[in-house]
C-alpha positions in Angstrom: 12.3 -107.3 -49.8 9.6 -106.7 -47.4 9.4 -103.2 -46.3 6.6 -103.0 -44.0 6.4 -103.9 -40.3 3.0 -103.4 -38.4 2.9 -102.9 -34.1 -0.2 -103.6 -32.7 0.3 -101.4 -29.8 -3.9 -100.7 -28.5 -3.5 -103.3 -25.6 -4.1 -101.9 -22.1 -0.8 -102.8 -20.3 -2.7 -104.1 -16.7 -0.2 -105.9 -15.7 2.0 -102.9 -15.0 -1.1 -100.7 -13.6 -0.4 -98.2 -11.9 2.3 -97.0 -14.0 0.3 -98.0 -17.2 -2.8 -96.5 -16.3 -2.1 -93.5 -18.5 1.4 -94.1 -20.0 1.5 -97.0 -22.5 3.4 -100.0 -21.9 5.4 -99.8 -24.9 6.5 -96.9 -23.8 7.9 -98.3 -20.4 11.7 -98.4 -20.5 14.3 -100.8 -20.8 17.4 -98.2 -18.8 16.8 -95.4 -21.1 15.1 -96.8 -24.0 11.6 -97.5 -24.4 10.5 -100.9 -25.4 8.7 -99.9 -28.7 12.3 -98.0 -29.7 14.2 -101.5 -29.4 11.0 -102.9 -31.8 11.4 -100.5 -34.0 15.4 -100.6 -34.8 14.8 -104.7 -34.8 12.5 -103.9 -37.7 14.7 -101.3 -39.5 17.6 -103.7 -38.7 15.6 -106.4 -41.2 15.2 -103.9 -44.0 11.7 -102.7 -42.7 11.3 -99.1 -42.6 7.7 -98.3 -42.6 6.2 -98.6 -39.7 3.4 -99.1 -39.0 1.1 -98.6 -35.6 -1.9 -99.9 -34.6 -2.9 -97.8 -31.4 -5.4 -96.9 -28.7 -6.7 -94.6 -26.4 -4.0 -93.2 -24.3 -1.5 -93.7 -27.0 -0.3 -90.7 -28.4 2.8 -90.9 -26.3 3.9 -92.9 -29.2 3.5 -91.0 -31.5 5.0 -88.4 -30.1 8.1 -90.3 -29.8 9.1 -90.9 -32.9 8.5 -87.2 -33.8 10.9 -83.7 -33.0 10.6 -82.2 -29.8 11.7 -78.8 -30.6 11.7 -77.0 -27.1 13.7 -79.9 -25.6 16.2 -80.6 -28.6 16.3 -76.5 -28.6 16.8 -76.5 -24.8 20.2 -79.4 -24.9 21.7 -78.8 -28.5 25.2 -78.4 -28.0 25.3 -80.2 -24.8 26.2 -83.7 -24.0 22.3 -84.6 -23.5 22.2 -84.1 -27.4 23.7 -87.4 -27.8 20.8 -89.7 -26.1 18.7 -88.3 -28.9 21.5 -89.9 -31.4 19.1 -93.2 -31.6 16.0 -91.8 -32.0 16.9 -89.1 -34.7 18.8 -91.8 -36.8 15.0 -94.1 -36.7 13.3 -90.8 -37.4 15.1 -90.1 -40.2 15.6 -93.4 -41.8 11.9 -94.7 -41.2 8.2 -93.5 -42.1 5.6 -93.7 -39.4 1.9 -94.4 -39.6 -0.9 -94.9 -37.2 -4.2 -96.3 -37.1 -6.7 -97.1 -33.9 -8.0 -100.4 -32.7 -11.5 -98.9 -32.0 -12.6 -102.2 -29.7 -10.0 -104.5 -27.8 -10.6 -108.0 -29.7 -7.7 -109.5 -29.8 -4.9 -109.7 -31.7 -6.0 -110.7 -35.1 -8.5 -108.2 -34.6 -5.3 -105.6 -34.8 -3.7 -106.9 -37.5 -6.3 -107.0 -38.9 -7.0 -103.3 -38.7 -3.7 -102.5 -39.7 -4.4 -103.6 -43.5 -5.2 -100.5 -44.4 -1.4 -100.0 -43.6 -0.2 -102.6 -45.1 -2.2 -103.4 -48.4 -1.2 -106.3 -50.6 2.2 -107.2 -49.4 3.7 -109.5 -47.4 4.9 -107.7 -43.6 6.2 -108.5 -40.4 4.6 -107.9 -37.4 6.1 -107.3 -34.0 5.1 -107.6 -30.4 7.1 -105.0 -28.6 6.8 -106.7 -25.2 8.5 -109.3 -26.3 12.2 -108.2 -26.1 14.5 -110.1 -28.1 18.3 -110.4 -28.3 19.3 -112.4 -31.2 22.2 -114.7 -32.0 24.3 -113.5 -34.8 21.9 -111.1 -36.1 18.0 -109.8 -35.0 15.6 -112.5 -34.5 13.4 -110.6 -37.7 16.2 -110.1 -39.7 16.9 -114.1 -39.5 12.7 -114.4 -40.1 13.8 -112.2 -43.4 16.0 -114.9 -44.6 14.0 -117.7 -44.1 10.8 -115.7 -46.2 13.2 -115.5 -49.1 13.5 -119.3 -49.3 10.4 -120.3 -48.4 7.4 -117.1 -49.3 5.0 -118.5 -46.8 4.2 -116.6 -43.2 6.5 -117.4 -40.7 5.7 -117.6 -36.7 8.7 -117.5 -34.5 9.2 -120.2 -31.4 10.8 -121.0 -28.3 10.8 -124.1 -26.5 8.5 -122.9 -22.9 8.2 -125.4 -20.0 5.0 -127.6 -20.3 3.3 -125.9 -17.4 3.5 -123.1 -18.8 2.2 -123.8 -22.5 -1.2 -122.4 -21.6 0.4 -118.9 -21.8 1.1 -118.9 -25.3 -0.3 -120.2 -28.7 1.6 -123.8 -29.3 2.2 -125.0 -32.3 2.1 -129.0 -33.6 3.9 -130.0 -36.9 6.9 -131.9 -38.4 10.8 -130.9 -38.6 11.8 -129.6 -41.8 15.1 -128.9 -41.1 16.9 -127.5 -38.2 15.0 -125.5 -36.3 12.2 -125.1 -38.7 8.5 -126.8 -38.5 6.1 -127.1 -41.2 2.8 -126.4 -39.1 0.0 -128.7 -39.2 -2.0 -127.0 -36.3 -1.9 -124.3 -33.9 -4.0 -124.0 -30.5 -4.0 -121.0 -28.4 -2.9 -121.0 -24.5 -3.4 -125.3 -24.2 -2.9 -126.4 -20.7 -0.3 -128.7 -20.4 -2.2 -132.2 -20.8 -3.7 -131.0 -24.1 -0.5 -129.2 -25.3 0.5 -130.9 -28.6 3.8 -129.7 -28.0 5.9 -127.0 -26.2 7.1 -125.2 -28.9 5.4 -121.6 -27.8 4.8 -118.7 -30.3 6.5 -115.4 -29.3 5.9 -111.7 -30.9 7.7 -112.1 -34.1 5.7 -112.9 -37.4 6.1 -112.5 -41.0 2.7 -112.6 -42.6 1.4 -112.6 -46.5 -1.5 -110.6 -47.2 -3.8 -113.3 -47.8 -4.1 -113.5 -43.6 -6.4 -110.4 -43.9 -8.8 -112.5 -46.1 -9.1 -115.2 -43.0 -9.2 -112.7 -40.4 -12.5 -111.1 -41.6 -13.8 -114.4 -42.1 -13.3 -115.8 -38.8 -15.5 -115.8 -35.9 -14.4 -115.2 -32.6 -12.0 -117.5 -30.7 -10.8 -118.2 -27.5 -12.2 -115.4 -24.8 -14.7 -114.1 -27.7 -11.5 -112.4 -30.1 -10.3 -112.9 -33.4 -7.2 -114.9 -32.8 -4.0 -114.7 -35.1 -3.8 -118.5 -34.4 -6.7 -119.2 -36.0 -6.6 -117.5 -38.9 -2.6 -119.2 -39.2 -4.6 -122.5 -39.0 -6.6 -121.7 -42.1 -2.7 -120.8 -43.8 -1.6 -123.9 -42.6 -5.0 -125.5 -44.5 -4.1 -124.3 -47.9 -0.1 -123.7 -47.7 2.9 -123.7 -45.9 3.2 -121.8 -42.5 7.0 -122.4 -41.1 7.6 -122.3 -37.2 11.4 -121.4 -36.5 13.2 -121.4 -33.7 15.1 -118.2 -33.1 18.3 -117.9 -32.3 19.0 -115.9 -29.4 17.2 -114.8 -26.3 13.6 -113.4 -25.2 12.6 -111.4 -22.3 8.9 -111.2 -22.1 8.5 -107.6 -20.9 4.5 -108.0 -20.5 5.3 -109.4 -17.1 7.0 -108.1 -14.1 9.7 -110.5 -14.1 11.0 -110.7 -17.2 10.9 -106.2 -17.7 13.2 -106.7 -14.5 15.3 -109.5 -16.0 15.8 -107.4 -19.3 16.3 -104.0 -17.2 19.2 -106.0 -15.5 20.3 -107.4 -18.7 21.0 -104.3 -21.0 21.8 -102.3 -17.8 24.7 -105.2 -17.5 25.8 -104.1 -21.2 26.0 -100.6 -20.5 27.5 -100.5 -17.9 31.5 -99.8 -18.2 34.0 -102.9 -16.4 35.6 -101.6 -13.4 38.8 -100.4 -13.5 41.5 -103.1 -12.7 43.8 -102.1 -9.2 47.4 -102.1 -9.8 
């Protein structure tokens, strides 16, 4: 069972300035959700119930989120208001929070690897919030979950991305194991197309053992001057298995402008109740 599932949360969110610029972009919402809620019940979903943050400047409305708001839930108990906090109160309860700060924005190996002091010697998931991910039969870290039980090796998870647009994403290289999965060779992070060794992108879901910490301290910066995950994957990949699967189900990648639109339309679409038929 892996009970532990770390958010790197610190980044700046400028894609979305002005709204970002003292809001985070987790906390941006999907309808009436914020992004970081729909991470956080993925990770429950998959058995993972502490949570853990790595945060920022300008971050405490996280925090705060996932903690009681007694003038508000004083001022709408016993109205119909009470029952958006329904969500929220069942996380609360069911999870354990904890939060540590990315002092310096290096990347984000450089995150995870500050979260160890959250995580200690166990293997963990890891999830990007702003990546937005519907899955097929059951949640794409929940199906990650199964796959660790087989296998015990860290798991990235993939999508197949257009080759123009490879160099937005680390790509990994390696041979089929079975369907949908990849034993990986190599990784390389944001390849334009002509040195892309494949298409198969990496997205924000991970399970991780703890033996990544090891590699992250020992790594010097990548790409851009940071400590990338990718690299220290690479040095996995070196010694021992590292799987690539391909998810089942459906991404919105809600760090850009386009897809927060697509996946506002998208849930919006599932809330919404059918018209009512004329007779």
């Amino acid at each position: 069972m892996i009970s532990k599932c770390l958010f790197p949360v610190a980044g700046y969110g400028t894609r979305f300035l002005p709204a970002t610029k003292a809001m985070p972009k987790e906390m941006m919402p999907i309808v009436n959700k914020p992004l970081i809620q729909y991470g956080v019940q993925e990770a429950m979903d998959a058995g993972m119930r502490q949570i853990a943050f790595v945060t920022g400047r300008s971050k405490r409305a996280i925090e705060d989120h996932f903690d009681r708001t007694y003038e508000l839930e004083e001022q709408i108990s016993g109205t119909k208001a009470e029952e958006n906090l329904l969500e929220i109160r069942q996380l609360m309860q069911s999870c354990t929070f904890s939060y540590t700060r990315q002092v310096q924005m290096k990347g984000l190996g450089d995150a995870i690897r500050t979260g160890e002091t959250l995580i200690g010697d166990q293997p963990f998931g890891v999830i990007l919030a702003d990546d937005l991910c519907i899955g097929e039969g059951k949640p794409v870290l929940s199906q990650m979950v199964e796959i660790f039980a087989k296998y015990q090796c860290s798991i990235v998870a993939v999508e197949e991305v257009p080759r123009e647009e490879t160099e937005k994403y680390g790509i990994i290289s390696g041979k089929q194991l079975e369907e949908g999965l990849f034993i990986v060779e190599s990784m390389i992070e944001k390849p334009p197309a002509h040195e892309s060794p494949s298409n198969h992108a990496i997205i924000g879901r991970y399970i991780l053992t703890p033996d990544i910490f090891d590699n992250l301290r020992n790594l010097p910066p990548g790409r851009n001057g940071e400590i990338q995950i990718t690299d220290a994957l690479n040095v996995q990949a070196k010694k021992k298995m590292v799987i690539g699967y391909q998810f089942k189900g459906r991404r919105f990648d809600c760090g850009s402008l386009e897809g927060f639109v697509a996946a506002t339309n998208y849930f919006f679409t599932q809330m919404k109740p059918d018209p009512p038929i004329n007779r």
